[in-house]
MARBA-582092 format. One record per residue: residue number from 1; residue in one letter; x, y, z of N, C-alpha, C, O, CB in turn. Coordinates in Angstrom, 1 decimal. Glycine has a CB too. Example, Ala and Ser with C-alpha at 12.3 -4.5 7.8 and 13.67 -1.06 7.14 Angstrom:
REM MARBA-582092
REC     i   aa       nX       nY       nZ      caX      caY      caZ       cX       cY       cZ       oX       oY       oZ      cbX      cbY      cbZ
REC     1    A     13.2     -5.7      7.8     12.3     -4.5      7.8     13.2     -3.3      7.8     14.2     -3.3      8.5     11.3     -4.5      9.0
REC     2    S     12.8     -2.2      7.1     13.7     -1.1      7.1     12.9      0.0      7.9     13.4      1.1      8.0     14.1     -0.6      5.7
//
This chain:
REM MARBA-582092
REC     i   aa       nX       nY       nZ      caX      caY      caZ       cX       cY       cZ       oX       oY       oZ      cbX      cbY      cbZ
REC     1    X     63.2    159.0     10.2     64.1    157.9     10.8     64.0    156.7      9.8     63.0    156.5      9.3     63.6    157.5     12.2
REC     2    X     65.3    155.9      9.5     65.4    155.1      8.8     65.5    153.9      9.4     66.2    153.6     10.4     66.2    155.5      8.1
REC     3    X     64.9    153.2      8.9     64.8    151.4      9.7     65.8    150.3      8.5     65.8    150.2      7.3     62.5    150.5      9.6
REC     4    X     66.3    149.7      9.3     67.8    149.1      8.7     67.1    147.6      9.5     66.6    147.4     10.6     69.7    150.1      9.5
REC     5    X     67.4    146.8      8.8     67.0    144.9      9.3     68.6    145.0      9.7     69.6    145.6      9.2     66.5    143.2      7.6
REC     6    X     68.4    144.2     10.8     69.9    143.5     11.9     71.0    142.9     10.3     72.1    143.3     10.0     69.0    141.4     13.4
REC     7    X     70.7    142.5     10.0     71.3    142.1      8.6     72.5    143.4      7.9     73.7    143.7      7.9     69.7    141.9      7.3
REC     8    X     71.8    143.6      7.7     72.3    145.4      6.9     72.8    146.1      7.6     73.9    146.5      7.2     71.2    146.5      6.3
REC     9    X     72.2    146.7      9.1     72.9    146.9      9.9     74.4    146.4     10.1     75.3    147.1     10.2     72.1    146.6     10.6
REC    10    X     74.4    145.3     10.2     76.3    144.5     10.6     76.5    144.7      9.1     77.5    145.5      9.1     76.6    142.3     11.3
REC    11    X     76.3    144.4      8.1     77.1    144.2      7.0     77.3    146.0      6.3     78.3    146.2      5.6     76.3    143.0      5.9
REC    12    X     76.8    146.6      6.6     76.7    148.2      6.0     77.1    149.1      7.2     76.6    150.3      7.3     75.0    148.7      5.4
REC    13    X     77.9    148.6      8.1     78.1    149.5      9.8     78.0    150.9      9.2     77.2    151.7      9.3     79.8    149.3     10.9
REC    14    X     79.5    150.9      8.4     79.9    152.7      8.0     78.7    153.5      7.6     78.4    154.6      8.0     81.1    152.9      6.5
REC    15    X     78.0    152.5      6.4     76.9    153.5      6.1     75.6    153.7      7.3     74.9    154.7      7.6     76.1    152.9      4.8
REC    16    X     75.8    152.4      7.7     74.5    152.5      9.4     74.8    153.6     10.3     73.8    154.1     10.9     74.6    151.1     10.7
REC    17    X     75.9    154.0     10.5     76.6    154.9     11.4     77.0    156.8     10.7     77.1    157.9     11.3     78.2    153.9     11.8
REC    18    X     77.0    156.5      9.4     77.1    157.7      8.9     75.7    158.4      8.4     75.6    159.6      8.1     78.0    157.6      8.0
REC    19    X     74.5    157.5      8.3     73.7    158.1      8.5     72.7    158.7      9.6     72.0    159.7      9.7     73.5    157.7      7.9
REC    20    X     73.0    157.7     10.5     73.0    158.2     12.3     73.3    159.9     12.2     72.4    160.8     12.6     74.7    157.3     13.4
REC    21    X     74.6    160.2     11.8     75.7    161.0     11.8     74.5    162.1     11.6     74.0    162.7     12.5     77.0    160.7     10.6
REC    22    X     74.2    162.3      9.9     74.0    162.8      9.2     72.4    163.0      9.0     72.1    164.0      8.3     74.7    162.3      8.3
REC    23    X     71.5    162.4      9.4     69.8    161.9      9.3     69.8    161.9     10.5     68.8    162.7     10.9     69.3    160.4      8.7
REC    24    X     70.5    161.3     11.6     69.6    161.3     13.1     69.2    159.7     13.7     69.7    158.6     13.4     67.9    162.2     12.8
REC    25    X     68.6    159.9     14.1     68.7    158.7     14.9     68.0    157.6     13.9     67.0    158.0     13.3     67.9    158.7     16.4
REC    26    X     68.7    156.0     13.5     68.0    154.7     12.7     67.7    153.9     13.4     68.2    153.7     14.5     68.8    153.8     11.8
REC    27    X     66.9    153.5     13.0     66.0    152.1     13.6     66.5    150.8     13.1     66.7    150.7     11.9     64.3    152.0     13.1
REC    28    X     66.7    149.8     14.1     67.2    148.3     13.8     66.2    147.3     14.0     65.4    147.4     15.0     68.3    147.9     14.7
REC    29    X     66.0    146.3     12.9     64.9    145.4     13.1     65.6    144.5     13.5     66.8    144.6     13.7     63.9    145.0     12.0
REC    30    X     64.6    142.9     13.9     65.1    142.1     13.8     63.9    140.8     13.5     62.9    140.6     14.2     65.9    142.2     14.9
REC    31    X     64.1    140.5     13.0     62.5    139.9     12.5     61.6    140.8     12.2     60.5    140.8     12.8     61.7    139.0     13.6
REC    32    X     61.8    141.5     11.5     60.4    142.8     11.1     60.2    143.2     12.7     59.1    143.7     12.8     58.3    141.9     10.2
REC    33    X     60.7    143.1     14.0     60.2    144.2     15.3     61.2    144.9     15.2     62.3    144.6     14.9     59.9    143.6     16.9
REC    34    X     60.8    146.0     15.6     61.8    147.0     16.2     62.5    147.1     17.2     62.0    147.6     18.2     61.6    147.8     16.3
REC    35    X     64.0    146.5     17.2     65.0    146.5     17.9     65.7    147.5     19.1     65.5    147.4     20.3     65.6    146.5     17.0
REC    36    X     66.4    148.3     18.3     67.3    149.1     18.5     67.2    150.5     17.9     66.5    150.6     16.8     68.5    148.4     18.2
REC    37    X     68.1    151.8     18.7     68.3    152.5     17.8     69.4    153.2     18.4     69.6    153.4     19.6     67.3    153.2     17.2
REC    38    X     70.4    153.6     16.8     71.4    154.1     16.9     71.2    155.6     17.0     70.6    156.1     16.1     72.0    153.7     16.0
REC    39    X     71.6    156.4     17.8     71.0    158.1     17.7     72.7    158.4     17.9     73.5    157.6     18.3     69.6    159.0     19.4
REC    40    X     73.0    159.6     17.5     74.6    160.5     17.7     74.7    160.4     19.5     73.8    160.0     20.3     74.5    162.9     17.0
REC    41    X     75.9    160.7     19.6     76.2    160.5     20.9     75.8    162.0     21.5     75.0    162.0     22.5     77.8    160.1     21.0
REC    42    X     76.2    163.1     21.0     75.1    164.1     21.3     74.0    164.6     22.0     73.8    165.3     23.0     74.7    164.1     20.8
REC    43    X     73.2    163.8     21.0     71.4    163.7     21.4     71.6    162.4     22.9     70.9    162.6     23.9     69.9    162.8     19.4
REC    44    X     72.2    161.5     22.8     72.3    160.3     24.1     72.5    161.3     25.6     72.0    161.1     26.7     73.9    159.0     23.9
REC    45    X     73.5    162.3     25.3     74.1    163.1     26.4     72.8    164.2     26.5     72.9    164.9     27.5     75.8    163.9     26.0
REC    46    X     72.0    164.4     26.0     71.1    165.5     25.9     70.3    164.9     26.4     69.8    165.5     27.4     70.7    166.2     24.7
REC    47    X     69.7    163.5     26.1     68.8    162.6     27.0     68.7    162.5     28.3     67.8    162.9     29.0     69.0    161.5     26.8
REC    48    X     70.0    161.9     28.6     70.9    161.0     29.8     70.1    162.6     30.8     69.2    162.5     31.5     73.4    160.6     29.6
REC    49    X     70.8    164.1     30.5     70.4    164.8     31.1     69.4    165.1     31.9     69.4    165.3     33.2     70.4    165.1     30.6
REC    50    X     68.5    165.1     30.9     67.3    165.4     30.7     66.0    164.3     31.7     65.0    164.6     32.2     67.1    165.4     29.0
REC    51    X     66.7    163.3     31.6     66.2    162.3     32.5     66.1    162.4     34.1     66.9    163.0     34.8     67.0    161.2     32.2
REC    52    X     65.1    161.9     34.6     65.1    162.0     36.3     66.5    161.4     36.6     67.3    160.7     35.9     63.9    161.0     37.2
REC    53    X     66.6    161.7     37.6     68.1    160.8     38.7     68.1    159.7     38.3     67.6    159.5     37.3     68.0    160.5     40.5
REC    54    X     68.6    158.7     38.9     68.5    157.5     38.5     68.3    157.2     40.8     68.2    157.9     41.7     70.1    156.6     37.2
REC    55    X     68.4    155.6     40.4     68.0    155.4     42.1     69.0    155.6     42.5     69.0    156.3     43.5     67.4    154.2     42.9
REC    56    X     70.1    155.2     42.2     71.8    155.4     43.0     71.9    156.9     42.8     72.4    157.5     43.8     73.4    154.5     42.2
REC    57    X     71.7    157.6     42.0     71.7    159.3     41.8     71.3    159.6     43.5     72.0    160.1     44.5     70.2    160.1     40.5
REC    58    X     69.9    159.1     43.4     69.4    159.5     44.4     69.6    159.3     46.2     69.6    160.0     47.1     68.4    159.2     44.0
REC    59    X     70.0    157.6     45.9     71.0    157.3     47.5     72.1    158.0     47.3     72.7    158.0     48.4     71.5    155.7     48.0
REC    60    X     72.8    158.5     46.4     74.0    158.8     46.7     73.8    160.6     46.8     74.8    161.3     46.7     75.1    158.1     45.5
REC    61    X     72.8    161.0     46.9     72.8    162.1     46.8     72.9    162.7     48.1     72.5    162.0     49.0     71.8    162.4     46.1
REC    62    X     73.5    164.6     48.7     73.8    164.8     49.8     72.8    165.4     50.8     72.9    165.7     52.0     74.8    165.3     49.7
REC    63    X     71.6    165.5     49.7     70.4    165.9     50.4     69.6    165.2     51.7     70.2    164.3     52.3     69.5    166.0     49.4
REC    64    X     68.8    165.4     52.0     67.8    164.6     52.7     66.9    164.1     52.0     66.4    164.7     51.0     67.2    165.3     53.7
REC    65    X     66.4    162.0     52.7     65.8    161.2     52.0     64.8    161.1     52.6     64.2    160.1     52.5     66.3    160.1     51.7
REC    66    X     64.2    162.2     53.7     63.2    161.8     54.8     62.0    162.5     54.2     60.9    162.1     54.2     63.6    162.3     56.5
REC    67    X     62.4    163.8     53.5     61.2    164.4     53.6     60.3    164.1     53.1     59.4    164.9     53.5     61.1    165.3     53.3
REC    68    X     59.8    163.1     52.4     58.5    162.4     52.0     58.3    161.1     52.4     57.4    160.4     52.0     58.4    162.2     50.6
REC    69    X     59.3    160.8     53.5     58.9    159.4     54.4     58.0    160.0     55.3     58.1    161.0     56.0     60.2    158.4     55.2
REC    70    X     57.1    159.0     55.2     55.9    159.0     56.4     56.1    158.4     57.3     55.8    157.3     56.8     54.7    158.6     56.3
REC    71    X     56.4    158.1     58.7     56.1    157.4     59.7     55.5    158.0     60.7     55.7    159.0     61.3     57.0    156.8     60.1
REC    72    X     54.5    156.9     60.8     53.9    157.0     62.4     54.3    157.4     63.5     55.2    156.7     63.8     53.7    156.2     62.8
REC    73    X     54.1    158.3     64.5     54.6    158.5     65.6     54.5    157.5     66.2     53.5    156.9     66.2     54.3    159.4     66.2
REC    74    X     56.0    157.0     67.1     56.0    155.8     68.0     54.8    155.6     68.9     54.1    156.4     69.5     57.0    155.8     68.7
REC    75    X     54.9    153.9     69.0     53.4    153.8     69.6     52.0    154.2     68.7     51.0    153.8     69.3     53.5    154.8     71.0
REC    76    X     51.9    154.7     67.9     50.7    154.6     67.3     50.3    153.9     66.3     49.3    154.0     65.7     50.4    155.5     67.1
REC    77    X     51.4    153.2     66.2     51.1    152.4     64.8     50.5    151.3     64.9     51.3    150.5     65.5     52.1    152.1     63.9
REC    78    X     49.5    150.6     64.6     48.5    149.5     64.2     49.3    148.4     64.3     50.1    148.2     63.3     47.8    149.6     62.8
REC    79    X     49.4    147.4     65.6     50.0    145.9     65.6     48.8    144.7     65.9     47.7    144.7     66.5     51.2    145.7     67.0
REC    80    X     49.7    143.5     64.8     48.5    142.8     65.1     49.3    141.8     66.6     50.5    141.6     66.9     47.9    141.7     63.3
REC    81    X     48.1    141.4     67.3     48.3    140.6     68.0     48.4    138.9     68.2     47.6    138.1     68.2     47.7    141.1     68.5
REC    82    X     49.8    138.9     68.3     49.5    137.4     68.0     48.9    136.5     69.4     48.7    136.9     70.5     51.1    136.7     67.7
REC    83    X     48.5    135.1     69.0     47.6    134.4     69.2     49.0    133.6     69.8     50.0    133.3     69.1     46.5    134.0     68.0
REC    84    X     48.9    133.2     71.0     49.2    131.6     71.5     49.4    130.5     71.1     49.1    130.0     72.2     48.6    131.2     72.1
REC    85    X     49.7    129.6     70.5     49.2    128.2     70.2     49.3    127.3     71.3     50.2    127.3     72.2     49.9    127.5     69.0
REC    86    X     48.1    126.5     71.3     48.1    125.7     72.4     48.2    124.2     72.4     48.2    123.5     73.4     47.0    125.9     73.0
//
């Protein structure tokens, strides 16, 4: 992987992007830390995949959201009792 300063990066895009292309994913600095990186659109879709759900994946999904909710059977759950003030 090739590391490109934010600098070179904007001023060299075509070459920043054709070696993406061609090499694979570059690294962007910015102050000597590491930024960014450019990878083919490709390997992003192969990721995105490959990744868990996301949380809206998951509310929006048509399955059931209970089976790992726990609740207490009514009435058995632990209340605190409040206190009067006088």
């Amino acid at each position: 992987m090739h590391t490109w300063p934010v600098q070179d990066a904007k001023a060299r895009f075509s070459e920043f992007l054709e070696s993406c292309l061609k090499d694979g994913p570059q690294i962007v600095t910015k102050r000597g830390t590491q930024a960014a990186v450019l990878i083919p659109v490709d390997e992003w879709r192969r990721l995105q995949a490959a990744a868990r759900p996301s949380l809206k994946e998951l509310l929006l999904a048509e399955g059931a959201r209970t089976d790992t909710l726990v609740v207490p059977p009514r009435g058995k759950a632990k209340r605190r009792l409040l206190r009067q003030l006088r």
